[in-house]
C-alpha positions as CSV (number, residue, x, y, z in Angstrom):
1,X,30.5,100.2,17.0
2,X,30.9,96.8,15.4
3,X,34.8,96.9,15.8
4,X,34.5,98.4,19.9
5,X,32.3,95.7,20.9
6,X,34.9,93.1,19.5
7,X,37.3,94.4,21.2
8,X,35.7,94.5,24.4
9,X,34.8,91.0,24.5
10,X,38.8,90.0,23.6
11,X,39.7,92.5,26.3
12,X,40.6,89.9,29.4
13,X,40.8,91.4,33.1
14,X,42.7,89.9,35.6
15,X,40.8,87.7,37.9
16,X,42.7,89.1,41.0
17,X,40.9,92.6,39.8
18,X,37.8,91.1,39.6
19,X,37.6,89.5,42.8
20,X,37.8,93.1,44.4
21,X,33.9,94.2,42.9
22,X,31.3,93.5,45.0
23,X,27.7,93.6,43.7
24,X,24.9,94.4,45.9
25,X,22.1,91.8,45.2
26,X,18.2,92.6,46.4
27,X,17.2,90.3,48.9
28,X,13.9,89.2,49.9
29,X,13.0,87.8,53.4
30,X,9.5,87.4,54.7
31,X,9.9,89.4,58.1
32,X,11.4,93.0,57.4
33,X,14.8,91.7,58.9
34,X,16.3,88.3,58.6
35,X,16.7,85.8,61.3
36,X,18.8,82.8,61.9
37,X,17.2,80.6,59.9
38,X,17.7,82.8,56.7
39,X,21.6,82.7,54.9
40,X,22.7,85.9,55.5
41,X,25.3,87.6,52.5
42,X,27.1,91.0,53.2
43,X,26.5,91.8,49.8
44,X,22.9,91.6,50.1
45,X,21.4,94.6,50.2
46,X,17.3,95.5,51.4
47,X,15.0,97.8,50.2
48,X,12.4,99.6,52.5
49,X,9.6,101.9,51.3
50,X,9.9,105.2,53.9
51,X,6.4,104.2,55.5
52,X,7.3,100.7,55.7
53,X,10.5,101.9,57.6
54,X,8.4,104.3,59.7
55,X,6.6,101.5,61.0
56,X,9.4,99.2,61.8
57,X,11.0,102.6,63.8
58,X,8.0,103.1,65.7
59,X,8.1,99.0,66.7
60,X,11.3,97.3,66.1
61,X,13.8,100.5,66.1
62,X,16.7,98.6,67.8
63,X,16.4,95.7,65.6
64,X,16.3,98.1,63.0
65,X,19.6,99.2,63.7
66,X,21.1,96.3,64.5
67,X,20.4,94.7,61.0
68,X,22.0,98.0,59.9
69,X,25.6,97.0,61.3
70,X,26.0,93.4,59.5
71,X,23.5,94.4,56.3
72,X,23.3,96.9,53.8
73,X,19.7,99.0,53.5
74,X,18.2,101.3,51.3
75,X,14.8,103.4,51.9
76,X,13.4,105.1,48.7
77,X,10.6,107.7,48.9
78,X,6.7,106.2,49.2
79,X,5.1,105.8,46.0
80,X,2.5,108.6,47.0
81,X,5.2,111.6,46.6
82,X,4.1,112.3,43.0
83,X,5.2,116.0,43.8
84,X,8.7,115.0,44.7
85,X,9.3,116.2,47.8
86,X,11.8,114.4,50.2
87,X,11.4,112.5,53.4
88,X,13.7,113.5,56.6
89,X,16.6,111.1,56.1
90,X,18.4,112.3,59.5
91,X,16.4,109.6,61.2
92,X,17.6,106.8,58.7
93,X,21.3,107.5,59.1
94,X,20.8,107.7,62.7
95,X,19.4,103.9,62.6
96,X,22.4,102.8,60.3
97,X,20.6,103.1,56.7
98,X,23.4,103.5,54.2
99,X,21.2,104.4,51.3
100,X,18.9,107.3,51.7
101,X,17.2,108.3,47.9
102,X,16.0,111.0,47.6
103,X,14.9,113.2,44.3
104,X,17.3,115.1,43.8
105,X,15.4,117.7,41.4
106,X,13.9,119.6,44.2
107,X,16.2,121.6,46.8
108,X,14.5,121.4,50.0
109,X,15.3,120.7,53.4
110,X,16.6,116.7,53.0
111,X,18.5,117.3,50.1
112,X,20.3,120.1,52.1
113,X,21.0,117.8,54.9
114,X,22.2,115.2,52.2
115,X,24.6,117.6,50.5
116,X,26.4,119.0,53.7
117,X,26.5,115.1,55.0
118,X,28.2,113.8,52.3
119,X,30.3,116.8,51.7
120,X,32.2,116.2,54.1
121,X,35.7,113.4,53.6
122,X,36.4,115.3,50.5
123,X,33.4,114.9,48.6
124,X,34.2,111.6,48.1
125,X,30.2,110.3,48.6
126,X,30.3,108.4,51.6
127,X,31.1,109.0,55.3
128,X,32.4,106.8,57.7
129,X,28.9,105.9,60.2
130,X,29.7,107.0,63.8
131,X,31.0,104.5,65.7
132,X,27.8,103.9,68.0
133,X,27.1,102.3,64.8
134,X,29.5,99.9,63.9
135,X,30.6,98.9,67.3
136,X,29.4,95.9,69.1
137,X,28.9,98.1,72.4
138,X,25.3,100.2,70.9
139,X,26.0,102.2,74.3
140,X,28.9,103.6,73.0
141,X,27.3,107.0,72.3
142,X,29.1,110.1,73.3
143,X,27.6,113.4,73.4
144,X,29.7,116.4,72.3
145,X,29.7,120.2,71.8
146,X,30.2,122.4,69.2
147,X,31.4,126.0,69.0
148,X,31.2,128.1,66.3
149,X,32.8,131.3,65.9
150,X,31.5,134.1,63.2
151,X,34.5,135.4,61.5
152,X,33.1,137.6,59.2
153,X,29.8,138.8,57.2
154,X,29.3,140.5,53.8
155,X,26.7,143.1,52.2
156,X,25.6,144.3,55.8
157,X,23.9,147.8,56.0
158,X,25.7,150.9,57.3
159,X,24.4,151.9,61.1
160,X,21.8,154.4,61.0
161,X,21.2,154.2,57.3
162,X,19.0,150.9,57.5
163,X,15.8,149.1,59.3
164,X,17.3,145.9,58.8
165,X,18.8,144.3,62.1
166,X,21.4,141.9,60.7
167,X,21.7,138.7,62.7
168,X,23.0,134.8,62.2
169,X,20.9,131.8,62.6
170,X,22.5,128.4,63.3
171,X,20.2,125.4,63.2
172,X,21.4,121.9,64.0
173,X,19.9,119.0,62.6
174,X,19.1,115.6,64.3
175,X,16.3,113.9,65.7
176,X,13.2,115.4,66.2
177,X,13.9,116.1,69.7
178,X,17.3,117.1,68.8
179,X,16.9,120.2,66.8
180,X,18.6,123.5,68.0
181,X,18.3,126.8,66.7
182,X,20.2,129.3,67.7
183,X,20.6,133.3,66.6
184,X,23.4,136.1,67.5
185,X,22.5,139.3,68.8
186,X,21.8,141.9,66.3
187,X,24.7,143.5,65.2
């Protein structure tokens, strides 16, 4: 042990290297977002208790979002979630939040939501935001479709053998006002 932390303390890394780490500091301000007066830092980084954010949603949304493109948030559950259940974070990411925690020991909705969003650009544990988020032009919102196509199911029941009327339900997540479910025909 004695001989490892020696050696780590000869060890020397190149400065160029070291340039390339950005830390994240906290940052305090005394409004919930930071106005001209304030020295605004790209690395610092905000956090918001969820029912703090809720009310600066319900009265400053597009500020909200706007702070979201230049500055780095985080939301964390409210400290009255003693049985650890998750907050809808679909709402956050909508606003720009890049830091959604959520506890991770229980398997509910939100953490489903979580798991599919950042399963996607290989697994690599963050997604590009849309770009209605990072672009100058907050207009620049396109709406699009999706079609999906079953290919294939398993462990279905034989005709005439069964009372169970296999189906598919597809539910798409967004807003509140944006959620679609949709189910096939029994087969």
């Amino acid at each position: 042990e004695k001989n490892r932390n020696e050696m780590e303390k000869k060890q020397q890394i190149a400065k160029e290297l070291s340039d390339l780490v950005v830390y994240c500091r906290p940052a305090k301000s005394r409004e919930f977002f930071p106005n001209a007066k304030d020295n605004i830092d790209y690395k610092e980084i905000r956090s918001f208790a969820e029912n703090k954010v809720d009310t600066i949603l319900k009265q400053r949304s597009k500020e909200f979002r706007e702070y979201n493109r230049k500055q780095l948030s985080r939301i964390y559950p409210k400290g009255q979630r003693i049985d650890s259940s998750n907050y809808d974070p679909i709402v956050l990411w909508q606003h720009g939040s890049q830091m959604a925690a959520l506890n991770f020991q229980t398997p509910d909705k939100p953490m489903q939501l979580n798991q599919a969003l950042f399963s996607m650009n290989g697994r690599t544990g963050y997604v590009l935001q849309p770009e209605s988020l990072r672009s100058d032009n907050s207009m620049h919102h396109r709406p699009y479709s999706v079609k999906i196509k079953l290919l294939g199911a398993r462990h279905l029941p034989k005709p005439g053998r069964s009372i169970v009327c296999p189906f598919v339900e597809v539910e798409l997540c967004g807003a509140e006002n944006e959620n679609k479910k949709f189910k096939t025909v029994v087969i």
